[in-house]
PDB file with one MODEL, atoms N, CA, C and O in Angstrom:
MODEL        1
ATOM      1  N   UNK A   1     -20.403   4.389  10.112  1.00  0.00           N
ATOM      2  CA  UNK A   1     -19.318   3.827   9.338  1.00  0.00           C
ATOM      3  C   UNK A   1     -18.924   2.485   9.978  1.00  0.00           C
ATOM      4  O   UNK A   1     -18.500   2.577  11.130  1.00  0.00           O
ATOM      5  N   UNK A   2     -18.998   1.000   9.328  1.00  0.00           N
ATOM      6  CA  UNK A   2     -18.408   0.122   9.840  1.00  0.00           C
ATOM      7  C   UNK A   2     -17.323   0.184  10.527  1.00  0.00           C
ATOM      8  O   UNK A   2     -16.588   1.065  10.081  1.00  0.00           O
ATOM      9  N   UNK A   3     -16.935  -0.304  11.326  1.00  0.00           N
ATOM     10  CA  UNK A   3     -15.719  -0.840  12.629  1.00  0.00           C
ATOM     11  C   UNK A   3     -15.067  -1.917  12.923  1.00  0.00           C
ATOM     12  O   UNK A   3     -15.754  -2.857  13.324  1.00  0.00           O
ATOM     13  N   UNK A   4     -13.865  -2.079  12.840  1.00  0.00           N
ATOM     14  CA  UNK A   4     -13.680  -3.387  13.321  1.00  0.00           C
ATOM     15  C   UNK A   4     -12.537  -3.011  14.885  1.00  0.00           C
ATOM     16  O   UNK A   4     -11.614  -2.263  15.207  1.00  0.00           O
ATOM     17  N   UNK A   5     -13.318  -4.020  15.405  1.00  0.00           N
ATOM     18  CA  UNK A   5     -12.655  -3.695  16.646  1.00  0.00           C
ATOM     19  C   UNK A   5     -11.645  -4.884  17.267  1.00  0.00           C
ATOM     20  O   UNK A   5     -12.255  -5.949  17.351  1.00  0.00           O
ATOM     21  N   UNK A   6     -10.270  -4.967  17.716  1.00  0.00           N
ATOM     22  CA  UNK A   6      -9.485  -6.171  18.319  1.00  0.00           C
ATOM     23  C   UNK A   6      -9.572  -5.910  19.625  1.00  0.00           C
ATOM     24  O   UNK A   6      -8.989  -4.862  19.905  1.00  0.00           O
ATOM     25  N   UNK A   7     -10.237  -6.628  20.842  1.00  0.00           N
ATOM     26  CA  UNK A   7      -9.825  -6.552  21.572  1.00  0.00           C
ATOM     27  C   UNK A   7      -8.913  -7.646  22.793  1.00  0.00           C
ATOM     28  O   UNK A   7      -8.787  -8.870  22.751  1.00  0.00           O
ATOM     29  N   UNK A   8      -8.555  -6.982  23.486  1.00  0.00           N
ATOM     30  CA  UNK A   8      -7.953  -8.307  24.297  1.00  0.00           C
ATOM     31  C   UNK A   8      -8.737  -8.638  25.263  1.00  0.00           C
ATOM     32  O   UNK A   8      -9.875  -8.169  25.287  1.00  0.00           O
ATOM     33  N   UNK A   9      -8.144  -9.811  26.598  1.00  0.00           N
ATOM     34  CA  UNK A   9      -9.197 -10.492  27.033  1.00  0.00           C
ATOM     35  C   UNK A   9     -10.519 -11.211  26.741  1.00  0.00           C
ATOM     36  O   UNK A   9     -10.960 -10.979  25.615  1.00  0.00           O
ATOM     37  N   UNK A  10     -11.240 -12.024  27.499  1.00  0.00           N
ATOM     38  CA  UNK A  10     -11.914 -13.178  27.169  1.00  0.00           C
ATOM     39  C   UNK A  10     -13.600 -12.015  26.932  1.00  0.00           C
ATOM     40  O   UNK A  10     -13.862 -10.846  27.214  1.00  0.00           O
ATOM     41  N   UNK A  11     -14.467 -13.304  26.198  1.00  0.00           N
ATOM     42  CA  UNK A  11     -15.759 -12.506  25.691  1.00  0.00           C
ATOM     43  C   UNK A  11     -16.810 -12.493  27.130  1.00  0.00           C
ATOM     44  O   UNK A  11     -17.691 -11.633  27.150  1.00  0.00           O
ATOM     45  N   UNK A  12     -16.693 -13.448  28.297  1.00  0.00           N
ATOM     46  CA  UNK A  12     -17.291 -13.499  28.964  1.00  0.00           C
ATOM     47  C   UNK A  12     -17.411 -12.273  30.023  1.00  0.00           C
ATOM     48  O   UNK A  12     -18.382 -11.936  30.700  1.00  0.00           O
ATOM     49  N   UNK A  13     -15.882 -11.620  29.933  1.00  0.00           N
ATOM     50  CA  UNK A  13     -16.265 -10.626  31.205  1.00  0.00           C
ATOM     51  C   UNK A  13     -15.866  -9.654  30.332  1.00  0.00           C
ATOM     52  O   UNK A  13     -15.512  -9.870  29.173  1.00  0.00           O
ATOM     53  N   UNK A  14     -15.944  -7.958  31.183  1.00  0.00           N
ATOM     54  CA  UNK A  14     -15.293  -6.904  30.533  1.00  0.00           C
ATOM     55  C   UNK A  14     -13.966  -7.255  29.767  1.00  0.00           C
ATOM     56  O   UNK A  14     -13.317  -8.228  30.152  1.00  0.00           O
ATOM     57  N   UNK A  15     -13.501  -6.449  28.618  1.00  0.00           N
ATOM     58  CA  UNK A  15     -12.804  -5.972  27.616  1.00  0.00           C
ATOM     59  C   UNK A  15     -11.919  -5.625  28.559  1.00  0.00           C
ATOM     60  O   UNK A  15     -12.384  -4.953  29.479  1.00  0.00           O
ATOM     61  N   UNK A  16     -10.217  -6.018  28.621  1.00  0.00           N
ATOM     62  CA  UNK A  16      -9.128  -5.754  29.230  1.00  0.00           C
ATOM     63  C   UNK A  16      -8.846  -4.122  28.445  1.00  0.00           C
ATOM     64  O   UNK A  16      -8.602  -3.055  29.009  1.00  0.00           O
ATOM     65  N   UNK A  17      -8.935  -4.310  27.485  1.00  0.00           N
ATOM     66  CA  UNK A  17      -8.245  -3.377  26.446  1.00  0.00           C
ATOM     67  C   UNK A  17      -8.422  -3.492  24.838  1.00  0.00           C
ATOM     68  O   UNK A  17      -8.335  -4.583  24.275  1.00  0.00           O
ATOM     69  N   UNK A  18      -8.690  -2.223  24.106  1.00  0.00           N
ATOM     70  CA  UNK A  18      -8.682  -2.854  22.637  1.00  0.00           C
ATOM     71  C   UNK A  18      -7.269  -2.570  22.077  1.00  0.00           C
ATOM     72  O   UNK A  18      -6.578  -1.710  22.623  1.00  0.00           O
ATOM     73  N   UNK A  19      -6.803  -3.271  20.987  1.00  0.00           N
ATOM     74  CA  UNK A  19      -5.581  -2.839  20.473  1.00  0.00           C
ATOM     75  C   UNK A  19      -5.425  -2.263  19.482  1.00  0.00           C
ATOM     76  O   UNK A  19      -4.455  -1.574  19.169  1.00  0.00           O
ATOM     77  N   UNK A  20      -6.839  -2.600  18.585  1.00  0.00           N
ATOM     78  CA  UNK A  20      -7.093  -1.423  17.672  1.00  0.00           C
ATOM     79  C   UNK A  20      -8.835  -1.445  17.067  1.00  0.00           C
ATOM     80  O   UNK A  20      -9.731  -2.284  16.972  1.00  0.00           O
ATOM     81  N   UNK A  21      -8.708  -0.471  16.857  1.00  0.00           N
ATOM     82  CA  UNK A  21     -10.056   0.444  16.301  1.00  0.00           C
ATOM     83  C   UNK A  21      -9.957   0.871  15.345  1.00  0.00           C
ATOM     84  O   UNK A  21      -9.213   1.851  15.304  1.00  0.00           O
ATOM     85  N   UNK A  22     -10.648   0.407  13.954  1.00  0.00           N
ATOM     86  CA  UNK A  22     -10.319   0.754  12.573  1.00  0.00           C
ATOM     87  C   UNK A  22     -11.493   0.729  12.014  1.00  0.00           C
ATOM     88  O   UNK A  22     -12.202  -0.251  11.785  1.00  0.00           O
ATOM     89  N   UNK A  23     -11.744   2.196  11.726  1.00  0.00           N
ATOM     90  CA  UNK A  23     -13.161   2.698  10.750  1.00  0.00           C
ATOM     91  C   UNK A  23     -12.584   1.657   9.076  1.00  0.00           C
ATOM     92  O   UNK A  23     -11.462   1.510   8.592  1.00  0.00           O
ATOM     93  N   UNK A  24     -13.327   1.373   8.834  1.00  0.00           N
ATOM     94  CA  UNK A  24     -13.261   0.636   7.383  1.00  0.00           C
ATOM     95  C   UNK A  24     -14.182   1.433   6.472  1.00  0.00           C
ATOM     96  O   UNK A  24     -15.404   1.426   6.622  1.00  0.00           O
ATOM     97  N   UNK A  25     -13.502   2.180   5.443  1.00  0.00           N
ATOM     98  CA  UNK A  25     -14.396   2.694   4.175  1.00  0.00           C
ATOM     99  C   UNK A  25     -14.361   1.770   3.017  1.00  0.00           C
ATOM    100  O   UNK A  25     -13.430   1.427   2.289  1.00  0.00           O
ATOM    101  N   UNK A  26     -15.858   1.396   3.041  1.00  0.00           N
ATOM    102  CA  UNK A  26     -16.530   0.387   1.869  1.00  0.00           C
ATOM    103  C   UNK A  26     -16.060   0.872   0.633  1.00  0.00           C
ATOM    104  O   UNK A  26     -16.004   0.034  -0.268  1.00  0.00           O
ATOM    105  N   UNK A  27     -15.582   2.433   0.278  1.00  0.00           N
ATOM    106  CA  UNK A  27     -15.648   2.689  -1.166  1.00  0.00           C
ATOM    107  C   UNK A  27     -13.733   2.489  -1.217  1.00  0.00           C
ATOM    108  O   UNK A  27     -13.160   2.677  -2.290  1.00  0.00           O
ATOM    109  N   UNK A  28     -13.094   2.183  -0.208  1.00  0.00           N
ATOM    110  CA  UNK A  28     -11.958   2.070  -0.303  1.00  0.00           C
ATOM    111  C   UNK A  28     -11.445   0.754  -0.311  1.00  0.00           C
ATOM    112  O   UNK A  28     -10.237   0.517  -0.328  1.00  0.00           O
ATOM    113  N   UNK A  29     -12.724  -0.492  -0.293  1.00  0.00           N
ATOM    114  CA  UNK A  29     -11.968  -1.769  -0.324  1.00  0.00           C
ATOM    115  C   UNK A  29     -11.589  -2.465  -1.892  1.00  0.00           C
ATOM    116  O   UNK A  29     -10.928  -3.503  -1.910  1.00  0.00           O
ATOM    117  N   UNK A  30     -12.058  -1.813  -3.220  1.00  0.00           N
ATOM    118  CA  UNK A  30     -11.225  -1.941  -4.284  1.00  0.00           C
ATOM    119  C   UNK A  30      -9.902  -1.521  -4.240  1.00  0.00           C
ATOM    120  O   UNK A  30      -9.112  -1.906  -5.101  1.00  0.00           O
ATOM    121  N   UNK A  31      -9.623  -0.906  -3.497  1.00  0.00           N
ATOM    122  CA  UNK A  31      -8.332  -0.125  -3.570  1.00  0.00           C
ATOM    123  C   UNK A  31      -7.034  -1.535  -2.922  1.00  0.00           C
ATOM    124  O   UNK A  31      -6.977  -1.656  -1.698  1.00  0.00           O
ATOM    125  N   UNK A  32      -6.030  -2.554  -3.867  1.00  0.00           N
ATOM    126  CA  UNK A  32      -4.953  -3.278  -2.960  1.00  0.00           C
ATOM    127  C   UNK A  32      -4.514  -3.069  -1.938  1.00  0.00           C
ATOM    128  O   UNK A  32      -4.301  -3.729  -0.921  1.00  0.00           O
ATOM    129  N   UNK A  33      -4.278  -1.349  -2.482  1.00  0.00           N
ATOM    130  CA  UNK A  33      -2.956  -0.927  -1.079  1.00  0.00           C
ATOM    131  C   UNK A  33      -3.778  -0.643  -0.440  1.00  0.00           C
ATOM    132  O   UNK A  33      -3.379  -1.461   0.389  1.00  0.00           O
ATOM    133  N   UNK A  34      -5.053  -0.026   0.258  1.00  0.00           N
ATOM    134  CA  UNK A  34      -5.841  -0.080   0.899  1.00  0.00           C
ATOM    135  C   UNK A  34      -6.105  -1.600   1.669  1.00  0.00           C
ATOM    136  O   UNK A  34      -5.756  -1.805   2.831  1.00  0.00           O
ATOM    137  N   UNK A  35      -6.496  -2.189   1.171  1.00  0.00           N
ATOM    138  CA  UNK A  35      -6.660  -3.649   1.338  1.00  0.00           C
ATOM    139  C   UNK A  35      -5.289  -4.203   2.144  1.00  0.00           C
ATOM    140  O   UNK A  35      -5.254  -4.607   3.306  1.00  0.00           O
ATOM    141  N   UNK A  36      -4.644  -4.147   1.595  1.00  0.00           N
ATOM    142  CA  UNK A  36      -2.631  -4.502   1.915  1.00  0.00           C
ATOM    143  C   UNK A  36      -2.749  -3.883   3.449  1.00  0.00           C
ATOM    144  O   UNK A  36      -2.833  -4.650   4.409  1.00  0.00           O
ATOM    145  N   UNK A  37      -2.749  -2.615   3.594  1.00  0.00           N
ATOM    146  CA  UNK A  37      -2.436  -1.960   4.425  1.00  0.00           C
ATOM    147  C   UNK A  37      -3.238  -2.535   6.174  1.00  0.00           C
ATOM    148  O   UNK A  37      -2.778  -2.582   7.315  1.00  0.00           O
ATOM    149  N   UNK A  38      -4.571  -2.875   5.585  1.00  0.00           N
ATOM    150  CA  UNK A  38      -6.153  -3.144   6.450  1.00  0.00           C
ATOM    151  C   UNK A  38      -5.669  -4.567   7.287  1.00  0.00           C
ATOM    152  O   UNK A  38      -5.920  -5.033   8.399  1.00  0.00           O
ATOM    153  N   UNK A  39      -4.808  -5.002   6.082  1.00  0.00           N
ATOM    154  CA  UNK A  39      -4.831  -6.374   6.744  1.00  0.00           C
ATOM    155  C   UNK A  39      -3.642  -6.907   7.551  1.00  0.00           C
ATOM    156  O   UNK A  39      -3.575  -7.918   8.250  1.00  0.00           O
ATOM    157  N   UNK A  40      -2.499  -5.748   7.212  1.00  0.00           N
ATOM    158  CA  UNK A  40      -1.186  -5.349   8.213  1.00  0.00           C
ATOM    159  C   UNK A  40      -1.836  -5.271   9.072  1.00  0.00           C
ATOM    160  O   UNK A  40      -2.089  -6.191   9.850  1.00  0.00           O
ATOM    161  N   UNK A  41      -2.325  -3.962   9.133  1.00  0.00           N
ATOM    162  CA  UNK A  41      -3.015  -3.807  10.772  1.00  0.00           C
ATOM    163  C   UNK A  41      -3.925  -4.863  12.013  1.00  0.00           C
ATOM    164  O   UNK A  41      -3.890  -5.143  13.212  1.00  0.00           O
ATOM    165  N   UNK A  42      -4.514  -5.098  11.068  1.00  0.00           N
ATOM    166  CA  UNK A  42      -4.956  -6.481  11.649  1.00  0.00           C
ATOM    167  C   UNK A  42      -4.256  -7.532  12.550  1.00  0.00           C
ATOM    168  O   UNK A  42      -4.576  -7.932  13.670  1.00  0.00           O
ATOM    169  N   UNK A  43      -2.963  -7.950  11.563  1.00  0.00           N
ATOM    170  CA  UNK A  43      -2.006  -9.120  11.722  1.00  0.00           C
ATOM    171  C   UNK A  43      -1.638  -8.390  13.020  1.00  0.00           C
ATOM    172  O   UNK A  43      -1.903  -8.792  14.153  1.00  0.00           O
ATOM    173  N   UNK A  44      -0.998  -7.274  12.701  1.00  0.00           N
ATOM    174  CA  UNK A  44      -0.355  -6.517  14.332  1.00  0.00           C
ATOM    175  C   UNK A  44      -1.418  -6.425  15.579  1.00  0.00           C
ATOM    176  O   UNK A  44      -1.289  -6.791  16.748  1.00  0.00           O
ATOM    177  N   UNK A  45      -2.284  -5.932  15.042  1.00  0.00           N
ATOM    178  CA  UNK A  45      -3.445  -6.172  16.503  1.00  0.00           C
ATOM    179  C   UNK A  45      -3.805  -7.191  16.763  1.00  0.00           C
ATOM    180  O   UNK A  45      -4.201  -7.199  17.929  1.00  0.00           O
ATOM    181  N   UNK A  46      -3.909  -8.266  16.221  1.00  0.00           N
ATOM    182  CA  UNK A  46      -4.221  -9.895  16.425  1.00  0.00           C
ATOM    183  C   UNK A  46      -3.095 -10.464  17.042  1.00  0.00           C
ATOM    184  O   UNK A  46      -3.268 -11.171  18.035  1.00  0.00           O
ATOM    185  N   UNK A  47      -1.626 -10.200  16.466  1.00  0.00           N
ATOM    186  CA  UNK A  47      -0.552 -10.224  17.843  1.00  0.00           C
ATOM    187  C   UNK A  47      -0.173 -10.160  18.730  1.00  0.00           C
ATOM    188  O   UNK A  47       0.483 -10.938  19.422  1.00  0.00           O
ATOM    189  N   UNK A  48      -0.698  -8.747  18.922  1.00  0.00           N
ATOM    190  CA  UNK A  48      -0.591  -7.966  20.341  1.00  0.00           C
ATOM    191  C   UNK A  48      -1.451  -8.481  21.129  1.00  0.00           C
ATOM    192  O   UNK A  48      -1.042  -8.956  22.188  1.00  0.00           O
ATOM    193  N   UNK A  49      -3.257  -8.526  20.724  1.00  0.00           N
ATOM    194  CA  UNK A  49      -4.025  -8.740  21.620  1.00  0.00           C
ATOM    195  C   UNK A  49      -3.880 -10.489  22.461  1.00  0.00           C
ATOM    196  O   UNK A  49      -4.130 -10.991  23.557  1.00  0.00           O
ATOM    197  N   UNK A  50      -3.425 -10.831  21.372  1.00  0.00           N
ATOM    198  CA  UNK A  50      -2.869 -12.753  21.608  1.00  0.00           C
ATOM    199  C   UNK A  50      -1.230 -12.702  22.566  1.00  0.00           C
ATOM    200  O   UNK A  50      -0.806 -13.783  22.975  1.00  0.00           O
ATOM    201  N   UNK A  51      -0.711 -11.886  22.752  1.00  0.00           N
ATOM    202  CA  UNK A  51       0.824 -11.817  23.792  1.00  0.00           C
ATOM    203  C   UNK A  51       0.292 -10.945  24.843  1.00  0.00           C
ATOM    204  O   UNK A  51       1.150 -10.598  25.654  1.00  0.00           O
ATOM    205  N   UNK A  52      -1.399 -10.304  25.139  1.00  0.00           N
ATOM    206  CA  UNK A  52      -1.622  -9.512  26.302  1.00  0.00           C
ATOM    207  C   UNK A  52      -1.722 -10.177  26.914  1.00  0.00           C
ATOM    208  O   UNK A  52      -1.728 -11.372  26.622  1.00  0.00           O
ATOM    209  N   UNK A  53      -1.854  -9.687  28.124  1.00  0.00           N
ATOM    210  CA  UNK A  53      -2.054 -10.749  29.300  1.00  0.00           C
ATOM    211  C   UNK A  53      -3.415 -10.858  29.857  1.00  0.00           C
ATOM    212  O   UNK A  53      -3.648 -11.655  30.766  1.00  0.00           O
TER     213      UNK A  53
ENDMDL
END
């Protein structure tokens, strides 16, 4: 099943931490609120991982 993964820290060395891990179902991306919801999550883990240290 596709993945999308946020993590924090730089690409060159180990992964500090991920902030989120989100299975993505292909038969669920017609779905808005599906969609709506995918891309909340995102915004919040793209936050977090960007204010880690």
């Amino acid at each position: 099943m596709p993945t999308i993964i946020v993590q924090t820290g730089e690409l060159d060395r180990v992964p500090e931490g991920a902030t989120l891990v989100e299975r993505v179902i292909p038969s669920e991306l017609h779905s808005e609120h599906y969609l709506q919801q995918l891309v909340e999550r995102l915004g919040w883990a793209l936050a977090d991982a960007d204010t880690s240290p």
